[in-house]
N, C-alpha and C positions, 0 to 999 in steps of 0.2 A: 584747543587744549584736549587730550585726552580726559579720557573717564577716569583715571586715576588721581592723573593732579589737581581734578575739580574737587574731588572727593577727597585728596590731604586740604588743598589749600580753606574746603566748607569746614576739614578738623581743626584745623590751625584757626580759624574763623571762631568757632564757637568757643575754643579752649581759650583763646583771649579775651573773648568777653566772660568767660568764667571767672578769669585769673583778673580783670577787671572786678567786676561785684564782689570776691573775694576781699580782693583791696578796701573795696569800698566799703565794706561790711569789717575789717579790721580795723581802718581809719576809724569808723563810728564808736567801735568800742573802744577804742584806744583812747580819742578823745573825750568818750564819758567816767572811763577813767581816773582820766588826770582833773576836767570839767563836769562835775556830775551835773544835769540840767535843774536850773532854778526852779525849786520847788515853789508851791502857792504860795509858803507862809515868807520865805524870803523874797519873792517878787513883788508881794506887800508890802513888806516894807522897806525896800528899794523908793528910792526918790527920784521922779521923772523929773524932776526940774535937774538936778544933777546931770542926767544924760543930753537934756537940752542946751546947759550951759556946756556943756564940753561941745556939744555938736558945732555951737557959736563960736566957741573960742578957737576950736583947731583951726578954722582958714582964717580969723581975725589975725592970731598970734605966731599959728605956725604947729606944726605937729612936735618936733622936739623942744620948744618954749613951753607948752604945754604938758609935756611930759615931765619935764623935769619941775613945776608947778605942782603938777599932781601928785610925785615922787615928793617932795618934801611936805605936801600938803598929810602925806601917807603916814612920813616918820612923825610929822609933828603930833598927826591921833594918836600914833601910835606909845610915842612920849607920854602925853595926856594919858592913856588909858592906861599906864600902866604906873605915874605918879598918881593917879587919882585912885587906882588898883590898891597902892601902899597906906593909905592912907588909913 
């Protein structure tokens, strides 16, 4: 190859991994965003047996069995917290 096309194709090289970390660096915020990262005091009191019993259940039951469990399990606090809200 010429001296030239080594030296577009080394540009074209480095401008893709820029226009990569760019992404990647966009992706990050984008996602903090929408997902602000768990703070101490919510990671506290977050309950690890929760995360264990789903872990269990997804391959026991099934990923959409479980979803839709969760989903009603969601409206039904959601119900609760907001008749016990009125109260």
């Amino acid at each position: 190859m010429s001296p030239r096309l080594e030296a577009e194709k080394a540009a074209l090289i480095q401008r893709a991994e820029l226009e990569r970390l760019s992404m990647t660096a966009a992706w990050i915020d984008a996602r903090n965003a929408v997902m602000p990262p768990a703070s101490s005091r919510r990671a506290a009191r977050s309950n690890p047996w929760a995360a264990r019993l789903l872990r269990i259940a997804v391959p026991v039951l099934g990923l959409s069995r479980v979803g839709r469990i969760v989903q009603m399990a969601s409206v039904g606090l959601m119900v609760y917290r907001v008749v016990r809200g009125l109260r």
